[in-house]
mmJSON file of the N, C-alpha and C atoms, coordinates in Angstrom:
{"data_MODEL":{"atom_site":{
"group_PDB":["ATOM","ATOM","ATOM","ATOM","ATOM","ATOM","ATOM","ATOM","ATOM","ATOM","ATOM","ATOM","ATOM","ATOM","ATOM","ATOM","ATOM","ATOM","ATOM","ATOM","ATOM","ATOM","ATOM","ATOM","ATOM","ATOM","ATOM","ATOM","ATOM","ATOM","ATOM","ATOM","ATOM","ATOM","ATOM","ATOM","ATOM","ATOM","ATOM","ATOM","ATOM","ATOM","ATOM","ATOM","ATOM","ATOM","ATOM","ATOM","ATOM","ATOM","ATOM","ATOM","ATOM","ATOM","ATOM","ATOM","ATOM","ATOM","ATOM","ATOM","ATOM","ATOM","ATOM","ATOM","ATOM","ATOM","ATOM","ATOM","ATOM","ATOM","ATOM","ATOM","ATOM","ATOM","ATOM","ATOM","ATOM","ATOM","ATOM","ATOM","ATOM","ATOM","ATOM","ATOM","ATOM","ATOM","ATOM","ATOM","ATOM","ATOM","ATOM","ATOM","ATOM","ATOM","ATOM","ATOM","ATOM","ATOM","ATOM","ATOM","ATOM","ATOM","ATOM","ATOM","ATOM","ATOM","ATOM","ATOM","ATOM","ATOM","ATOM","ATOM","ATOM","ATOM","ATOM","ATOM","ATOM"],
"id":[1,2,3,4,5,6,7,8,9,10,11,12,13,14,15,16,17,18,19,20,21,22,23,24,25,26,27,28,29,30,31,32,33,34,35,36,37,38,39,40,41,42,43,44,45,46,47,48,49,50,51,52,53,54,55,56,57,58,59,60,61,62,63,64,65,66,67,68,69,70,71,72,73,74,75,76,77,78,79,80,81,82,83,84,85,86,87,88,89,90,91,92,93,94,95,96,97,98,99,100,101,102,103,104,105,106,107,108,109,110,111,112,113,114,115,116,117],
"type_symbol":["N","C","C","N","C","C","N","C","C","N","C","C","N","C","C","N","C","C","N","C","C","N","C","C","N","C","C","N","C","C","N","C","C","N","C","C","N","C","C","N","C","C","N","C","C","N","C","C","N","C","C","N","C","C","N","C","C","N","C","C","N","C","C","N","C","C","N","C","C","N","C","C","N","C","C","N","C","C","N","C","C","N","C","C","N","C","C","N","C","C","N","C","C","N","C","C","N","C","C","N","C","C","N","C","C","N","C","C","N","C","C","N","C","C","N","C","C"],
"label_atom_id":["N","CA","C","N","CA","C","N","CA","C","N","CA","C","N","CA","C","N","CA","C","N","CA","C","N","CA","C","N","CA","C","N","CA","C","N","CA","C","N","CA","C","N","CA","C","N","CA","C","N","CA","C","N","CA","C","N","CA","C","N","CA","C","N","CA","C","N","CA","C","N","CA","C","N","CA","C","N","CA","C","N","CA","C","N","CA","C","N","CA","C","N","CA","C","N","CA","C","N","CA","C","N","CA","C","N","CA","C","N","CA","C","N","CA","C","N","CA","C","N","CA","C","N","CA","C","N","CA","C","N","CA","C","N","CA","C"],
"label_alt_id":[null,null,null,null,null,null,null,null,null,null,null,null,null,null,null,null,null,null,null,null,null,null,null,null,null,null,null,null,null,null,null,null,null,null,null,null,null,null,null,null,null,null,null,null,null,null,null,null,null,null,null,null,null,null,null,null,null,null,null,null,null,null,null,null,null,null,null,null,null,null,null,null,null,null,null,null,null,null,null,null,null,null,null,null,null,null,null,null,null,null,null,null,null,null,null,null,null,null,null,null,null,null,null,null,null,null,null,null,null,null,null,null,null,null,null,null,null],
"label_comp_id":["UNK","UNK","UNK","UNK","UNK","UNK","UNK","UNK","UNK","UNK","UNK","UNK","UNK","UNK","UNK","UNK","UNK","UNK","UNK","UNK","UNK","UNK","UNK","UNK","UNK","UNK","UNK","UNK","UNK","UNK","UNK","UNK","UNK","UNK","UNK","UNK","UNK","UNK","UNK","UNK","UNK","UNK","UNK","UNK","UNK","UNK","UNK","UNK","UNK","UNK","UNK","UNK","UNK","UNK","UNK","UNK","UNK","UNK","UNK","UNK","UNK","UNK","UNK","UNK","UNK","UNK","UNK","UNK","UNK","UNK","UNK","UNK","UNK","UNK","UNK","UNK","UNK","UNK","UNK","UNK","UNK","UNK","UNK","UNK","UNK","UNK","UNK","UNK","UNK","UNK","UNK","UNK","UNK","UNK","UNK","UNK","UNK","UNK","UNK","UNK","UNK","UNK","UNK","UNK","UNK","UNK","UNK","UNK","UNK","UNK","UNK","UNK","UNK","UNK","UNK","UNK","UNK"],
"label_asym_id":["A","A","A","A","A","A","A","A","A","A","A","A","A","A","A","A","A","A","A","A","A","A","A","A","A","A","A","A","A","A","A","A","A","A","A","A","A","A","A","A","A","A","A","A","A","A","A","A","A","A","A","A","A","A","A","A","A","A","A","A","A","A","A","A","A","A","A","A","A","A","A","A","A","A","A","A","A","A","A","A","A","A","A","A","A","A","A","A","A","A","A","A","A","A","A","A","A","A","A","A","A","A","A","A","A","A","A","A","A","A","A","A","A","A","A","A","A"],
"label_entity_id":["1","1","1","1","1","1","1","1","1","1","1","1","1","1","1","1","1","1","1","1","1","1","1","1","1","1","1","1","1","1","1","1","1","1","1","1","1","1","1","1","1","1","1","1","1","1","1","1","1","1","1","1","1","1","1","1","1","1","1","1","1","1","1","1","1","1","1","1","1","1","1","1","1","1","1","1","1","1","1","1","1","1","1","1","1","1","1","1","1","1","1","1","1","1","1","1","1","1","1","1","1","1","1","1","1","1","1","1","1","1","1","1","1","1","1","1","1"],
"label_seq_id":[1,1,1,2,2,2,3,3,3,4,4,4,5,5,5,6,6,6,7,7,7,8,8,8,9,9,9,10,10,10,11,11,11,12,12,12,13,13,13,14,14,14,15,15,15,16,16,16,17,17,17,18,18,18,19,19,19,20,20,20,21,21,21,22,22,22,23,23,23,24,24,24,25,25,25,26,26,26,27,27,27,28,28,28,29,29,29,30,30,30,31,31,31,32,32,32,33,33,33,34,34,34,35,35,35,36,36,36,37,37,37,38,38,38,39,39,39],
"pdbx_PDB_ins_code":[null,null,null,null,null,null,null,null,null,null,null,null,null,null,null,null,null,null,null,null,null,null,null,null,null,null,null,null,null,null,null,null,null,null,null,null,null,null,null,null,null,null,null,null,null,null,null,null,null,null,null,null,null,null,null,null,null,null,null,null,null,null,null,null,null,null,null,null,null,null,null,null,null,null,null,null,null,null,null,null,null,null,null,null,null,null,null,null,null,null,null,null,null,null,null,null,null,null,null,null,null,null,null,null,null,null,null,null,null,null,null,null,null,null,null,null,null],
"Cartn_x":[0.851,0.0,0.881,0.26,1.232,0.915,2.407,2.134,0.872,0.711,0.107,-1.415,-1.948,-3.425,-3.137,-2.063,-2.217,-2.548,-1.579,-1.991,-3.416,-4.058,-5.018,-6.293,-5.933,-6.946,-6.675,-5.489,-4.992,-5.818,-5.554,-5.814,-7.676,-7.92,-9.484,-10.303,-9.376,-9.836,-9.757,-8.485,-8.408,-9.665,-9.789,-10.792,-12.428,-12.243,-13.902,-13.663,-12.843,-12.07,-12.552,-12.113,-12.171,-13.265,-14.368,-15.586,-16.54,-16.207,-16.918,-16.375,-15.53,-15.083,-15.438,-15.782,-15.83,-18.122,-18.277,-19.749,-20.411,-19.599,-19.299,-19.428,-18.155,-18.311,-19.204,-19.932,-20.963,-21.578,-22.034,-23.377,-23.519,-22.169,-21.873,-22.217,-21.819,-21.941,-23.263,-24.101,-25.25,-26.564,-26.176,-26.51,-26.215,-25.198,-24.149,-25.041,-24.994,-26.212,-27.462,-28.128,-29.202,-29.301,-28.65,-28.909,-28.446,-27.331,-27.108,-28.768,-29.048,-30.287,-31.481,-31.863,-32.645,-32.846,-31.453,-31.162,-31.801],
"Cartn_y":[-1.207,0.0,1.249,2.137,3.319,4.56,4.951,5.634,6.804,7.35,7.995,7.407,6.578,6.557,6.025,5.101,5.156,6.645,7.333,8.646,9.333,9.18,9.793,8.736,7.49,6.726,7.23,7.498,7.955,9.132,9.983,11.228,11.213,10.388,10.464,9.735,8.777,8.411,9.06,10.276,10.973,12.083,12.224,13.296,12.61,11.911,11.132,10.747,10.576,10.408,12.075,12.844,14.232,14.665,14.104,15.295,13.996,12.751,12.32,12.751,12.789,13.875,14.786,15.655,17.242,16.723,16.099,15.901,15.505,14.684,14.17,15.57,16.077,17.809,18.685,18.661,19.583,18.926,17.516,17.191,17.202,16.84,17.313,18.816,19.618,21.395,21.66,21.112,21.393,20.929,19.822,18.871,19.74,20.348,20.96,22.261,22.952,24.424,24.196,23.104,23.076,22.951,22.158,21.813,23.141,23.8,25.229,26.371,26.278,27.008,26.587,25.541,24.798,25.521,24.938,25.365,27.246],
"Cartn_z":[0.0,0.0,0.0,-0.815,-0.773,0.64,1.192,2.572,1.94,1.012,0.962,1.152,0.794,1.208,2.749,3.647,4.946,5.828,5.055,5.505,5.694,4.655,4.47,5.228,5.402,6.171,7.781,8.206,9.877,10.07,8.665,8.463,9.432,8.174,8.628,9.385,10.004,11.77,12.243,12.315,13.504,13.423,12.495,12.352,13.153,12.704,13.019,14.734,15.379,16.504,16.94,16.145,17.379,16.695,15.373,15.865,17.083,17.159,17.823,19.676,19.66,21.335,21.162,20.311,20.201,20.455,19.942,19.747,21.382,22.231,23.201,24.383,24.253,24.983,25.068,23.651,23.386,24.292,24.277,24.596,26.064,26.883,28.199,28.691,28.251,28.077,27.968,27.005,27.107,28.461,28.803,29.732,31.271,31.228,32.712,32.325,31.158,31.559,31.959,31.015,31.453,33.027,33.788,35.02,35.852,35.464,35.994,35.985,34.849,34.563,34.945,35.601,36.165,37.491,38.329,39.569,39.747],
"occupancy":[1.0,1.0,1.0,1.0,1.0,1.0,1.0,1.0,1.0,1.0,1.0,1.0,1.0,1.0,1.0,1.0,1.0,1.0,1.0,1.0,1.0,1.0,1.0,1.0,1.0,1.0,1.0,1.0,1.0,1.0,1.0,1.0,1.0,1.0,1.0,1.0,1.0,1.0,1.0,1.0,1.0,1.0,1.0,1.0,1.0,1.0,1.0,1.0,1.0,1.0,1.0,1.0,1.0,1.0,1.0,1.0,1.0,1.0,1.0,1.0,1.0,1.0,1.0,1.0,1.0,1.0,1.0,1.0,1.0,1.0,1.0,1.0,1.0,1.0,1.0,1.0,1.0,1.0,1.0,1.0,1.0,1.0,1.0,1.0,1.0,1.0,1.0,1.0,1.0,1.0,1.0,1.0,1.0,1.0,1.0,1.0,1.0,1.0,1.0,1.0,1.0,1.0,1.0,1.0,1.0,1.0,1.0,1.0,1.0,1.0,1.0,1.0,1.0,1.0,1.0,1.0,1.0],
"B_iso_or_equiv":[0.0,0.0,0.0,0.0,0.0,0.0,0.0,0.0,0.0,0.0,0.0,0.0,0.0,0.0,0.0,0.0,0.0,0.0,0.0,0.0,0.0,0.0,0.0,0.0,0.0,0.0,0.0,0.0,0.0,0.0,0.0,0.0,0.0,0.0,0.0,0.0,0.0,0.0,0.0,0.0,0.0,0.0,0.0,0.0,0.0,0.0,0.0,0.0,0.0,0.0,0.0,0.0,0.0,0.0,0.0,0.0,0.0,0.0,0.0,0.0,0.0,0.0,0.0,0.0,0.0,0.0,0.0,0.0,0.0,0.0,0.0,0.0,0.0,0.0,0.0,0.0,0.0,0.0,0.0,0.0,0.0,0.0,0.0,0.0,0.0,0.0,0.0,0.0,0.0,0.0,0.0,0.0,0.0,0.0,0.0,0.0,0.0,0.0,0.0,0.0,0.0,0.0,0.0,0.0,0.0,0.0,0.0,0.0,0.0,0.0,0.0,0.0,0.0,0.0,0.0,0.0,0.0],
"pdbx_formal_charge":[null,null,null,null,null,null,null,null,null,null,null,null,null,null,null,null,null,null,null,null,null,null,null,null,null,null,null,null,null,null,null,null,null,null,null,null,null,null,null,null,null,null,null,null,null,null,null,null,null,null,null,null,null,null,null,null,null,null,null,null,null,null,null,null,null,null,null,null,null,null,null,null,null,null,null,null,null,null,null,null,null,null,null,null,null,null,null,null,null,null,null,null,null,null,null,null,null,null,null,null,null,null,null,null,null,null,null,null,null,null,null,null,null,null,null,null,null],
"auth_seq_id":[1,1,1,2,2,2,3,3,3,4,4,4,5,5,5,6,6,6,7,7,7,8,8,8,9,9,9,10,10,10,11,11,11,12,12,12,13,13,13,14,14,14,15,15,15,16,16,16,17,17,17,18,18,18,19,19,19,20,20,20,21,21,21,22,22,22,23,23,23,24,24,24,25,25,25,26,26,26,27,27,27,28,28,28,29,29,29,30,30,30,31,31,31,32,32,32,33,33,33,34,34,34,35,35,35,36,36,36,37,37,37,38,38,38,39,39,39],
"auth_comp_id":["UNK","UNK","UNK","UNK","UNK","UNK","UNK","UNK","UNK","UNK","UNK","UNK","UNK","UNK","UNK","UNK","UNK","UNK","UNK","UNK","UNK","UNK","UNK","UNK","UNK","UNK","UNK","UNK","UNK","UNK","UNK","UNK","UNK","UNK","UNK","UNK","UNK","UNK","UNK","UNK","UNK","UNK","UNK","UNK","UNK","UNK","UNK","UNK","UNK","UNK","UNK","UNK","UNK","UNK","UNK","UNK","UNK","UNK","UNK","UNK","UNK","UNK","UNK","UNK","UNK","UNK","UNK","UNK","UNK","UNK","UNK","UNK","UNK","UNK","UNK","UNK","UNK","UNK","UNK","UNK","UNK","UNK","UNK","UNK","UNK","UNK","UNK","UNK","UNK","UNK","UNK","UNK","UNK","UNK","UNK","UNK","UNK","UNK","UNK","UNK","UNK","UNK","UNK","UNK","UNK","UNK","UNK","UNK","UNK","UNK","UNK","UNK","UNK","UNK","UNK","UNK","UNK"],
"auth_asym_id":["A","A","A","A","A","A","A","A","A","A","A","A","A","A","A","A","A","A","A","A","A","A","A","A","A","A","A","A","A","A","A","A","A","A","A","A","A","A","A","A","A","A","A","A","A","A","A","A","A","A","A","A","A","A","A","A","A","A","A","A","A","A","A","A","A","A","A","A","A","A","A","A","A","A","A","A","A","A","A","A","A","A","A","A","A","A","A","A","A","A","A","A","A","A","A","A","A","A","A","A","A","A","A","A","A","A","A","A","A","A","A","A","A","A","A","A","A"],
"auth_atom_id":["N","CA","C","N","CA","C","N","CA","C","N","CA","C","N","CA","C","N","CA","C","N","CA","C","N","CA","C","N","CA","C","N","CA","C","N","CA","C","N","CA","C","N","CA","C","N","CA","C","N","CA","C","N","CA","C","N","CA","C","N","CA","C","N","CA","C","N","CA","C","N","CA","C","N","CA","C","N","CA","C","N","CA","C","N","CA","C","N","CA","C","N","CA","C","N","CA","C","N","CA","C","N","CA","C","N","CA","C","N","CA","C","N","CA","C","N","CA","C","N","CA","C","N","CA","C","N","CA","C","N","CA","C","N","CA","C"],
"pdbx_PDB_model_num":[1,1,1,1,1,1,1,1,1,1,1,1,1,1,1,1,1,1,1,1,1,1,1,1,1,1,1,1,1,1,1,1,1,1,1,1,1,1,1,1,1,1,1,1,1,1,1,1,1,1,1,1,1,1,1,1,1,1,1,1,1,1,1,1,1,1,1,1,1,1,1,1,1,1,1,1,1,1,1,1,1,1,1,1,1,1,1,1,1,1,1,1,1,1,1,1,1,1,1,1,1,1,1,1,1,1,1,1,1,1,1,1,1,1,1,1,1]
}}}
């Protein structure tokens, strides 16, 4: 296999890796105001 498509497969785990943490945070953040705004 050529490094170049390994690359671009790392490439785009990592990506799918950090919008799924980044999706993760939000959903925490949203969850932590609401309960702030509740209170």
């Amino acid at each position: 296999m050529p490094s170049g498509f390994v690359f671009v497969q790392s490439l785009f785990f990592l990506t799918a890796l950090n919008v799924r943490v980044a999706f993760v945070c939000f959903t925490v953040l949203i969850r932590y105001f609401a309960v702030v705004y509740s209170l």
